[in-house]
Structures are given as structure tokens and as C-alpha cells.
MARMITOR-312994 format. One record per residue (C-alpha): x, y, z; residue in one letter. Coordinates in steps of 0.05 Angstrom, whole numbers, padded with zeros to 5 digits, always signed. Each point is the difference from the previous one (the first is absolute). Layout:
XYZA;...
REM end
This chain:
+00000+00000+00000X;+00020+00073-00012X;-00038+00043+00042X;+00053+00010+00045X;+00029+00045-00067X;-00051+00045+00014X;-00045+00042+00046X;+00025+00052+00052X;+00071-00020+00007X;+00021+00038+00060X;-00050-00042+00036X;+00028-00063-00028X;+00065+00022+00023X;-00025+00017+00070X;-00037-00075+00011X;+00071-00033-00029X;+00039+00040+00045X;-00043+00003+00061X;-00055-00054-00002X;+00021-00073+00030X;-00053-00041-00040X;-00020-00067+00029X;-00003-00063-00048X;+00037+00034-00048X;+00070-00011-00031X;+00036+00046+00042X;+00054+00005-00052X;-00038+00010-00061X;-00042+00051+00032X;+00060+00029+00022X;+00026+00012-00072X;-00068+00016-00036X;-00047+00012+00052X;-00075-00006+00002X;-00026-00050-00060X;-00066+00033+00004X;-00027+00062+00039X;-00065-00003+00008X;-00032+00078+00002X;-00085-00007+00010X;-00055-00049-00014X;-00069-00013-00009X;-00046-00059-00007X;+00047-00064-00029X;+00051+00043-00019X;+00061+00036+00018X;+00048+00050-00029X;+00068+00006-00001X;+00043+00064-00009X;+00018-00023-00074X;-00071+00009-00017X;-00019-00068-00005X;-00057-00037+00025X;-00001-00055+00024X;-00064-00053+00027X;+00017-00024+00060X;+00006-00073-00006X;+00032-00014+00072X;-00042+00038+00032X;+00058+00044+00031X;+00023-00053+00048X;-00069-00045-00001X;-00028+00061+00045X;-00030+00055-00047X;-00077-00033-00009X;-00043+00051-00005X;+00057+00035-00052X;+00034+00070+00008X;-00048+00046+00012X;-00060+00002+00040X;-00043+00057+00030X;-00025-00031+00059X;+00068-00027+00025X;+00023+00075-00011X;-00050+00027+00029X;-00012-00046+00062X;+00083+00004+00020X;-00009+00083-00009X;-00066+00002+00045X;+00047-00048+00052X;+00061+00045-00007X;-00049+00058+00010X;-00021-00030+00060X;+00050-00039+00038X;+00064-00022-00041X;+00036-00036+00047X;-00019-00038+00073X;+00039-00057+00035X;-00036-00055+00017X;+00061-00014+00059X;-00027-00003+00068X;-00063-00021-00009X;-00016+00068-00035X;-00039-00015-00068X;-00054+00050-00044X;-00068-00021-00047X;+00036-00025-00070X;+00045-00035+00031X;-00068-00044+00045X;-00036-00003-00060X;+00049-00022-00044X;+00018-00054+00051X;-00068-00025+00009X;-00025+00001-00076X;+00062-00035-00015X;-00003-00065+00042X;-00079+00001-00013X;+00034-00015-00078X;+00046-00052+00013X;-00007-00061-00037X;-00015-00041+00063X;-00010+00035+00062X;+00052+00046+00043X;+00003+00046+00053X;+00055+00045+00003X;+00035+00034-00047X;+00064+00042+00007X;+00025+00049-00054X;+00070+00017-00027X;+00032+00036-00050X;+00006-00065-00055X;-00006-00070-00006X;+00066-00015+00024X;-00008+00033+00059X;-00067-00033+00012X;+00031-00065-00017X;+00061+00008+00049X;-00044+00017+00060X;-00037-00052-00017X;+00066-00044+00009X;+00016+00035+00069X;-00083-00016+00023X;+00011-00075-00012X;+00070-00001+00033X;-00042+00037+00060X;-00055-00040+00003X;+00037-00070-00003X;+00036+00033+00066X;-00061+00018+00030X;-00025-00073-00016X;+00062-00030+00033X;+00024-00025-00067X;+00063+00037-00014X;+00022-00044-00046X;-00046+00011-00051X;+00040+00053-00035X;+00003-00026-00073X;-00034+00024-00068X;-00008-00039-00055X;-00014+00036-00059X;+00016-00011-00081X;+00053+00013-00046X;-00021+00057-00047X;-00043+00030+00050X;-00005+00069+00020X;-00016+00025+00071X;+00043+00065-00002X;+00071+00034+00016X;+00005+00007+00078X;+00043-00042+00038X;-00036-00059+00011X;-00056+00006-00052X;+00052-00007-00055X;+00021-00062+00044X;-00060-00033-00018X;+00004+00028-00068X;+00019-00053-00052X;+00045+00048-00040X;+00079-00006-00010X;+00018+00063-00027X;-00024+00032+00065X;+00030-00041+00050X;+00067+00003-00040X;+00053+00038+00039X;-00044+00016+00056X;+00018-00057+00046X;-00075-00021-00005X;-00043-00037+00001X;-00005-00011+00074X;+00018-00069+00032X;-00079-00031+00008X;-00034+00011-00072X;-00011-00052-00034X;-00018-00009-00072X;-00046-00044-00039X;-00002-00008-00078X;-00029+00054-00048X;-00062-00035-00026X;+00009+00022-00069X;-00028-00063-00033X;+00019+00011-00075X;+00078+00004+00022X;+00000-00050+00066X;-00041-00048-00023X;+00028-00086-00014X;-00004-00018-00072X;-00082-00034-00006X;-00014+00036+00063X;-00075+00029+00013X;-00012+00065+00034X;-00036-00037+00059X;+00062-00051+00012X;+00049+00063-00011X;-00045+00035+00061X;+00005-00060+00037X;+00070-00005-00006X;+00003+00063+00026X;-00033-00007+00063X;+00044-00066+00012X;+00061+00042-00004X;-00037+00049+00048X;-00008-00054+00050X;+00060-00030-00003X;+00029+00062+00016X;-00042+00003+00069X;+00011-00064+00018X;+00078+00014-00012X;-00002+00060+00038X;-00048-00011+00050X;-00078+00020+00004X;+00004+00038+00066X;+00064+00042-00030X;-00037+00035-00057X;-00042+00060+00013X;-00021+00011-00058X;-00018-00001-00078X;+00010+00054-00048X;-00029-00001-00061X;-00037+00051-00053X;-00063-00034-00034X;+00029+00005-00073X;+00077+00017+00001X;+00021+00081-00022X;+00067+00009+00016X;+00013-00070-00048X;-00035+00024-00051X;-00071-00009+00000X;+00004-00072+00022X;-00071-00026-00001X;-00001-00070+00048X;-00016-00063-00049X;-00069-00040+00017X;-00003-00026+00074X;+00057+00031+00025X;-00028+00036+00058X;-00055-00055+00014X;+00074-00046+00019X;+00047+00062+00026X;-00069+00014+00053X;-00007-00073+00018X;+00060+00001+00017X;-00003+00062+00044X;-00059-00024+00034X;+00029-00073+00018X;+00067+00031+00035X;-00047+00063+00031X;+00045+00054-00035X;-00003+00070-00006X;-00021+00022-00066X;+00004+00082-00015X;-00025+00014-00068X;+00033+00064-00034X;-00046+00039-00044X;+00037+00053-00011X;-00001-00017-00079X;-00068-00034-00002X;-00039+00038+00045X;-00059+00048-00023X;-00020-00028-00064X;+00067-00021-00041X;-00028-00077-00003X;-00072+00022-00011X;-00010-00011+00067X;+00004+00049+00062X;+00054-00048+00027X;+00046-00052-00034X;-00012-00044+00057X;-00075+00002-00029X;+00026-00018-00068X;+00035-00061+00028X;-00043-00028+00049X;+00047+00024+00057X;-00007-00001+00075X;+00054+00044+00035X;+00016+00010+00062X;+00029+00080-00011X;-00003+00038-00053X;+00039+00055-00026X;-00016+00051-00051X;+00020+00074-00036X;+00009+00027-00063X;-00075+00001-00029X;-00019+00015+00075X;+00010+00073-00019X;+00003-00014-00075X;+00071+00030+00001X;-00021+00073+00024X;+00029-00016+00072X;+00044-00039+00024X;-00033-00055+00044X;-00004-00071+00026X;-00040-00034+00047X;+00004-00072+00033X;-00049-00027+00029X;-00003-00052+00052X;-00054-00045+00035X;-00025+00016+00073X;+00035-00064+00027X;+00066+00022-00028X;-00016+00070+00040X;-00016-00043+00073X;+00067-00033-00010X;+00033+00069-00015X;-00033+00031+00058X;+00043-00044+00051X;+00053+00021-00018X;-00013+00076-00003X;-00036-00001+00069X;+00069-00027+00028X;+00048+00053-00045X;-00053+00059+00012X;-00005+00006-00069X;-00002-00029-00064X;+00075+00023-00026X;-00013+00008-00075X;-00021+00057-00048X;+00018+00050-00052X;-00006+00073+00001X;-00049+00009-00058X;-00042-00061+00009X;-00073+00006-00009X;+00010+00076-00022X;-00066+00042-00010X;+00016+00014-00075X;+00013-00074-00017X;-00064-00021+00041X;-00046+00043-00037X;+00024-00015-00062X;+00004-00071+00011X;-00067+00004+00025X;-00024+00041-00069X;+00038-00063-00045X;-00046-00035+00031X;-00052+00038-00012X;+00008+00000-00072X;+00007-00070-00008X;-00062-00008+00025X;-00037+00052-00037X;+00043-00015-00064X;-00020-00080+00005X;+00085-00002-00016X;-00006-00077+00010X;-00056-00011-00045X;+00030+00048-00039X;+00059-00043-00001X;-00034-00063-00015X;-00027+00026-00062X;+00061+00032-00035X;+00044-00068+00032X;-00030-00039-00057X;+00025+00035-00057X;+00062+00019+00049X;+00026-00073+00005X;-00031-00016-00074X;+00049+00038-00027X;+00055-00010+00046X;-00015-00078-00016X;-00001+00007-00077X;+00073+00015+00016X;+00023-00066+00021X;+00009-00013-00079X;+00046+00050-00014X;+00078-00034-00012X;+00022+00031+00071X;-00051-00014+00043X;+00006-00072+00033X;-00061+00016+00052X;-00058+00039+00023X;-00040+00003+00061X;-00041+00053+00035X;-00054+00018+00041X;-00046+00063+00002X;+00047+00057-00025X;+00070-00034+00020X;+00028-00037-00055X;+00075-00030+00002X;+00038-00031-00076X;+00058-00039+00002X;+00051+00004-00063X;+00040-00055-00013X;+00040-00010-00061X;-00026-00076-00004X;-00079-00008+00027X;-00002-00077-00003X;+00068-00014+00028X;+00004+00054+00050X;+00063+00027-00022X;+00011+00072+00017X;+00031+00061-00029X;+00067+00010+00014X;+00010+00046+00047X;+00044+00055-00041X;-00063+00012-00042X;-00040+00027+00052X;-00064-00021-00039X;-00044+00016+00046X;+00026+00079+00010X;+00003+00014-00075X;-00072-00019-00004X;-00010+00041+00060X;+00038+00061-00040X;-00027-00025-00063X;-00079+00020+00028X;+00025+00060+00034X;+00029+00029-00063X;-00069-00009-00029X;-00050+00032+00056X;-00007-00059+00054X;+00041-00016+00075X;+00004-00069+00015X;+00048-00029+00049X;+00057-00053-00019X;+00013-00049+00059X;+00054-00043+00004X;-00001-00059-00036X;-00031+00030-00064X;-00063+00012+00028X;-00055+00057-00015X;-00044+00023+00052X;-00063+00037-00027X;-00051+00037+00057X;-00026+00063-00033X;-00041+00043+00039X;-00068-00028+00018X;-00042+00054-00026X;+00026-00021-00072X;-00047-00011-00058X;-00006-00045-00045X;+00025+00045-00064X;+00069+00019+00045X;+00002-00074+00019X;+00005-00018-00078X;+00044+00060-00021X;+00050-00022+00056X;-00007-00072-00016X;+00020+00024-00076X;+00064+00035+00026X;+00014-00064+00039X;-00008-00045-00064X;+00043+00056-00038X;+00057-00005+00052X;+00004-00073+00000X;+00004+00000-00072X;+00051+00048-00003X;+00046-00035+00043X;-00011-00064-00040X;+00029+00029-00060X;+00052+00017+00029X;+00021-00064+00040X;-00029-00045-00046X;
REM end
């Protein structure tokens, strides 16, 4: 891509020079800064300061739902800042958005919970959530249960310990992480893990063997947990083959484990469901959530536990004096009343039927891919589609790395008006915005098609 030729340069210059990106080469950016600088947006689209627009095909970072510009969020975070822009909720101090949004939210959940706590993201809601089971296990008189199992390729955020559980390499590389206690179970990416003449059902199965196996190995009553998202983001759209959760939650029931669900991704429509766990028949335990909890206008998590969980909690605190956890800006009056006005709109939108309808011509053309001379396979749910490129379908023989398939496609359908994320191996993640329509669904499944051509001429 050449955008970074053009726009305001001096502003270029200032983010190369000043601006420590995350996930980004650090040395590339260093040299040529930005690739892209985005300067305004509306609807499914944004604009960069080369003039170009772009429809939003990754949905920002999976977060940006109801698009880039809407009234009511505007208008609902001015009315708060107006009011009352900032109030701790330390000390048992708290103010109305913040005990609304708390009880509307667990009223929501996907099966029933009682308490929610707010943060800043969904790695922050995922490490407390770490730090809660470590504190309740004490308070239960079962120290030992310190361990999370979790997944390669998933994605549960950057802090300390929530990029412990994170399944992800490249960001435990050089850190001295992860953490001594997380364990990690298989991706269940059935098209590239599954035996030769294997069906998806004995794949899932297979899966939950190697799940107990590990419990048994390590020892039921030393695990306090199990992390997983409902469909897999951070691995690139990794939709679970056909009975996997029906074994991975037998399997959490027979050993009595901990399961926290993180919806972080999936939450608030991107399945075509309020909840992934919905999608997927699942039962959690916890659940975590952000992103589309604002709709991207604020940043905001929640996690939210069941009252159980709490009466455990509560022993301890009674003997401390106080529970010894909490960030500055959590549950902050602007987030709250905009979170509280994404939810609004869903409702009053129908955004999950809305969904529903344009997911069938979403995934029908997403699908009609899986012919095309790079694509090996195709799987999606809702608005959340993942491709895998290989350079040999039937065999399963990949791309060599040097070609960076999967990133020139990625440039390739940038070049020509559409963001899409490349993911490590060679795959394509696809989540536009879920107020999309059915006309920008086809115009960005054209640039796709264009860009994967492209590419093939040139590698072919």
C-alpha cells in the first residue's frame, strides 16, 4: 500500500517519531511510519488522509457495530459529560448509569448472573477475572486450584496474566511469559487439524479427549478454570466444527470445572445472536464482554459473575476489609450512558434480526469463495467469517512463508476500497460492521474476489 506517500506529512512524521504502536513492526514503522491514517467516518466506511475510502471489513478491531457515526451515542456521552463526566466507584461510592447499566446488563446475559464489574477493556475484564478465581479458590480453602486452561490461537487480551491464557506466540515472545500455570489445549480449526477420513464429530471428540487427558494429567482439583471465546477471533475467525462444544462441556461438567466464556468478539449481535454462547449452545460460568458494549464510542468492559461466585468473594473481603481490586476509570458515567444507549439501539434497531437477514447473503458470498484457486476453506457464522489460503486445498500444503499470501491479499483489497485483516497462517478474517447492507456486503465481497485474483496472477 501507498498511503503512507501521502496525506499530511508532518503528522506522519510526528506518529513515526513519537507514537509507540502496539502489534506493529516496530521497525518498519519506524522507517515509514503509519501504513494507513485513518482521518473520519461514517456508516461502513472510513477515510483516510490520502482520500481514500475504505468499507470497513474488520470492523475496526471487531468493535465498531453500529459503524462510525451515530447521533445518539454523540449525543448521550455529551448530555453525560454535561452532567457528570467522571465519578469513582472506590469506596463504595457509585452514581445512576453506572446501577443501571449494571443491572440491565446481567438481566441480558445468556444464562443468568448477578454482578457485574466494569473496566476499561476486555483484557482488563479478563485479568480480574483471573485474580477473582485465584480469590475465590482461597476463600474455598482450595489454593491449589490456580490453573487456566485455555486454547492455542485464542485471544483474551495483553495484561499480564490475560495474555498468559492467551494462545498467541508472538506476544509472549521476549516477555518472559506466559506465566508458569496456563495451560493450553489444541486450536479446533477442523479443516487444518483434522486425521486423514476424519468427521467433524470424531475431530470434536478428539478434542475433548485431549482436554481430559490434560485434567487427569494435571489434576481436577488444580485447575480453576476454562478460558475460551465461543467462535475463536484472535485465530482468525475460527468457527468450532459440529459437536465440539456438546464434548469440550461434557467434559467440563464431569470434572466440575470452571468455565468463563469471553464475548468480547461475539457479544451483542456478531453471531446473530445477542451472545455467542447463545449461538453455541453454551453454559458459562463468567462471562466477559466489551467492544460492542459501547459500540466503540467508549472504552468499556464488563464481567459479570454469578451470586455464588460473590458469597465466596465476600469471605474473603469481610476478613481483608475490603475487596483489594479496581481501576480508576471503571464504570465511568460517560461509558455507562453510552453503553446503556448501544443498548438501546440494538433494541430499537432489531440489530440481531437485522443481522440474521443480511448473514445470508453475508456468508453466501463469503462461501462462493471457497472455489477460488487460494482459498482451501470457509466457515462463518452471523457476520464473522474466517478463509484459509493454502497453496494446495486437498493436500493441505501451505504457502511458504516468504510469500506472505495472506498479507498481499490483505493489501491487495485495501488498494481497492476494503480492510480486512491477515492472520497468521494465511488466514482472512472478515466482520464488517453490523449495520451493513446487503449492496455494501456485495461491493466488498467484489473487492475481496478482486484481491484474491490479483494475487493469484501473480504467484501462480
Amino acid at each position: 500500500m501507498d498511503g503512507r506517500l501521502h496525506g499530511d506529512q508532518s503528522l506522519r512524521a510526528h506518529d513515526r517519531d513519537h507514537h509507540l504502536h502496539g502489534q506493529t513492526d516496530l521497525r518498519r514503522h519506524g522507517e515509514d511510519g503509519p501504513v494507513v491514517m485513518v482521518t473520519e467516518g461514517d456508516g461502513v466506511r472510513f477515510t483516510t488522509d490520502d482520500g481514500r475510502r475504505l468499507i470497513d471489513g474488520f470492523s475496526g478491531l471487531g468493535c465498531v457495530s453500529l459503524g462510525y457515526h451515530n447521533d445518539r451515542l454523540a449525543e448521550a456521552a455529551k448530555r453525560q459529560m454535561d452532567k457528570l463526566p467522571f465519578a469513582p466507584t472506590f469506596y463504595g461510592r457509585s452514581h445512576p448509569k453506572v446501577a443501571e447499566l449494571a443491572e440491565r446488563l446481567t438481566s441480558m446475559a445468556a444464562v443468568p448472573m448477578d454482578r457485574a464489574l466494569f473496566q476499561c477493556s476486555g483484557s482488563e475484564a479478563n485479568d480480574s477475572m483471573i485474580k477473582f478465581l485465584w480469590y475465590r479458590n482461597i476463600a474455598r480453602g482450595q489454593p491449589e486450584r490456580r490453573k487456566i486452561v485455555s486454547r492455542w490461537r485464542g485471544y483474551y487480551g495483553n495484561t499480564v496474566a490475560a495474555v498468559s491464557a492467551s494462545g498467541q506466540p508472538h506476544m509472549h515472545a521476549k516477555f518472559g511469559l506466559p506465566l508458569p500455570g496456563f495451560l493450553k489445549l489444541s486450536t479446533p480449526n477442523y479443516y487444518l487439524g483434522h486425521e486423514e477420513g476424519e468427521s467433524e464429530e470424531e475431530f470434536s471428540n478428539r478434542m475433548a479427549r485431549e482436554f481430559e487427558d490434560l485434567l487427569l494429567a494435571e489434576g481436577p482439583e488444580t485447575i480453576a478454570a476454562f478460558f475460551a471465546e465461543p467462535m475463536q477471533s484472535g485465530g482468525g475467525a475460527i468457527r468450532p466444527p459440529q459437536g465440539y462444544w456438546q464434548a469440550m462441556q461434557a467434559v467440563i461438567r464431569r470434572y466440575d470445572i470452571h468455565f468463563h466464556v469471553d464475548e468480547v468478539v461475539c457479544g451483542f449481535g456478531r453471531t446473530g445472536h445477542l451472545w455467542g454462547a447463545e449461538a453455541f449452545g453454551l453454559q458459562p460460568d463468567s462471562t466477559s464482554c466489551a467492544k460492542a458494549l459501547t459500540a466503540a464510542f467508549f472504552p468499556m468492559s464488563a464481567l459479570m459473575i454469578k451470586e455464588d461466585f460473590y458469597r465466596d468473594m465476600l469471605r474473603n473481603a469481610d476478613e481483608v476489609g475490603v475487596l483489594g481490586h479496581g481501576f480508576t476509570y471503571a464504570g465511568h458515567p460517560v461509558g455507562a450512558a453510552v453503553a446503556l444507549e448501544a443498548l438501546q439501539i440494538y433494541e430499537d434497531i432489531d440489530l440481531i434480526g437485522h443481522v440474521r437477514r443480511v448473514s445470508a447473503r453475508f456468508l453466501e458470498r463469503c462461501e462462493a469463495l471457497a472455489e477460488h484457486p487460494l482459498v482451501a476453506d470457509v466457515r462463518g457464522i452471523g457476520l464473522f467469517c474466517g478463509f484459509q489460503l493454502m497453496a494446495d486445498k486437498r493436500a493441505r500444503r501451505p504457502f511458504a512463508p516468504g510469500l506472505k499470501v495472506g498479507v498481499r491479499v490483505q493489501d491487495a483489497a485495501h488498494d481497492r476500497g476494503l480492510y480486512l485483516r491477515s492472520i497468521p497462517p494465511d488466514r482472512l478474517s472478515f466482520m464488517p460492521p453490523l449495520i451493513i447492507e446487503e449492496d455494501e456486503i456485495d461491493e466488498a465481497a467484489d473487492i475481496l474476489e478482486q484481491a484474491l485474483d490479483a494475487v493469484w496472477q501473480e504467484i501462480r
